[in-house]
C-alpha positions in Angstrom: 46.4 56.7 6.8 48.4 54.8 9.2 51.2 53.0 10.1 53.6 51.6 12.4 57.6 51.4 13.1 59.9 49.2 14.9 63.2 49.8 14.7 64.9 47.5 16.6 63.2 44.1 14.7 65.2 45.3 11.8 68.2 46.3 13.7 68.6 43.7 16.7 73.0 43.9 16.3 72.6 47.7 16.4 69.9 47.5 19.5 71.6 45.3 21.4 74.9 47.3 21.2 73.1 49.8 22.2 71.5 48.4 25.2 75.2 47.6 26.4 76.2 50.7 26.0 73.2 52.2 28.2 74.1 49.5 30.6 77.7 50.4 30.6 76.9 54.3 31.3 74.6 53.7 34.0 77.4 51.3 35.6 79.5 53.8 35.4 77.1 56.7 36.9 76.8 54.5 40.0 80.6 53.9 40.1 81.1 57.3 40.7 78.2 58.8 42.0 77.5 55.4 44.6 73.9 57.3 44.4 71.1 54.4 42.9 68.3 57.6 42.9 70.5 59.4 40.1 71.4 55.8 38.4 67.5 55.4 38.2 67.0 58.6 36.9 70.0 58.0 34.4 67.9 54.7 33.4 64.6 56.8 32.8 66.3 59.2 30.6 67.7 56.8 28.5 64.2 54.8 28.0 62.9 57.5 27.4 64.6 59.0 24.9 65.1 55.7 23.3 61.7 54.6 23.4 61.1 55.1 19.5 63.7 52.9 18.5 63.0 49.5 20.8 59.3 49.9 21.3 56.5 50.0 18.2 55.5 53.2 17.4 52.3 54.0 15.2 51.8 57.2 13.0 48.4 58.3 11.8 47.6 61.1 9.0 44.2 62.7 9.7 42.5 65.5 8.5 43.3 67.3 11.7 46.7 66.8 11.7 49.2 64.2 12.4 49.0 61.6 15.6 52.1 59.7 16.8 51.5 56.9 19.5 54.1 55.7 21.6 52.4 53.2 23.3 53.0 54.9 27.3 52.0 58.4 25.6 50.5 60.4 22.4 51.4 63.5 20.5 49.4 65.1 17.7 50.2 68.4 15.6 47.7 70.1 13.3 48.7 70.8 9.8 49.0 74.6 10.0 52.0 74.2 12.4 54.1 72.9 9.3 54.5 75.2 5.6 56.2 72.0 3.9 57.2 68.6 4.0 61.2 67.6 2.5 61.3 64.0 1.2 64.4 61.7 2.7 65.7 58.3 2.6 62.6 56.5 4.4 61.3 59.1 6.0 59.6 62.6 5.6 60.5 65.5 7.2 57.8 68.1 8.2 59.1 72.0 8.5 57.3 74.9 10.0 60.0 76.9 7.7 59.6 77.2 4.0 63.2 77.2 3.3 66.4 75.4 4.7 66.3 77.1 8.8 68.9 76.0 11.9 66.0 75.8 13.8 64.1 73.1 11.2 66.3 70.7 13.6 64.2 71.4 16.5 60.6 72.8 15.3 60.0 70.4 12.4 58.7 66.6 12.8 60.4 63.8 11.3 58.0 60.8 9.9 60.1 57.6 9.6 58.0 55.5 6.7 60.4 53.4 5.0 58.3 51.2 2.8 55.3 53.9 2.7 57.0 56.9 1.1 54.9 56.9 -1.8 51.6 56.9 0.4 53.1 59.2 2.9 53.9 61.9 0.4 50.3 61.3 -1.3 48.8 62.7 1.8 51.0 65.3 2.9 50.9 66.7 -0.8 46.9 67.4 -0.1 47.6 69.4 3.6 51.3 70.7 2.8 53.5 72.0 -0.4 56.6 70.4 -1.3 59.6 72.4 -0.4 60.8 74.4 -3.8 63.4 71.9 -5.6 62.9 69.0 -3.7 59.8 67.7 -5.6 61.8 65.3 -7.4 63.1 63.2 -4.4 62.3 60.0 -3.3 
């Protein structure tokens, strides 16, 4: 199974907020630090880490494991890295911890699917448990 996400066709007001406020911070790196090198790198970290949420991102479900495609770069984690998945409001959260952890944060793997839960969870329940008492979520 696969699918794709795109964040900022649904949210254009939200994107473009954000884009000025990415602009605004790298003005005011430059401002200070007069160094365009660190401004770049300021600019890089930013796509980066935004990437997900202005460019199309496609998820895939295999019998491997899961494969997410960023367009510049891929990922992929087997199934045995995660014990259970936790339903959410259109998305799916993948934990390597059976219970409720601080570190779930961090170590597990967040599948945004709004508009495929159903299918999503149909798949996952064949590789992965539900965690106890949240079978009943959407």
């Amino acid at each position: 199974m696969s699918w794709r996400t795109h964040p900022f066709r649904h949210r254009r007001l939200r994107g473009l907020f954000g884009l000025v406020v990415v602009l605004a911070c790298l003005g005011l790196v430059q401002a200070w630090a007069h160094s365009p090198p660190l401004t770049l790198l300021g600019g890089i970290l930013f796509l980066l880490t935004l990437w997900p949420f202005y460019f199309p991102v496609r998820y895939r479900l295999t019998d491997v494991g899961i494969e997410v495609d960023y367009g510049l770069w891929r990922r992929s984690w087997r199934w045995d890295r995660f014990q259970v998945y936790v339903p959410l409001k259109g998305a799916v959260l993948l934990s390597p911890f059976r219970q409720s952890h601080p570190l779930e944060r961090y170590r597990g793997l967040q599948l945004p699917c709004a508009g495929h839960e159903m299918e999503v969870q149909s798949v996952l329940a064949s590789h992965l448990d539900p965690r106890p008492g949240q079978e009943g979520l959407p």
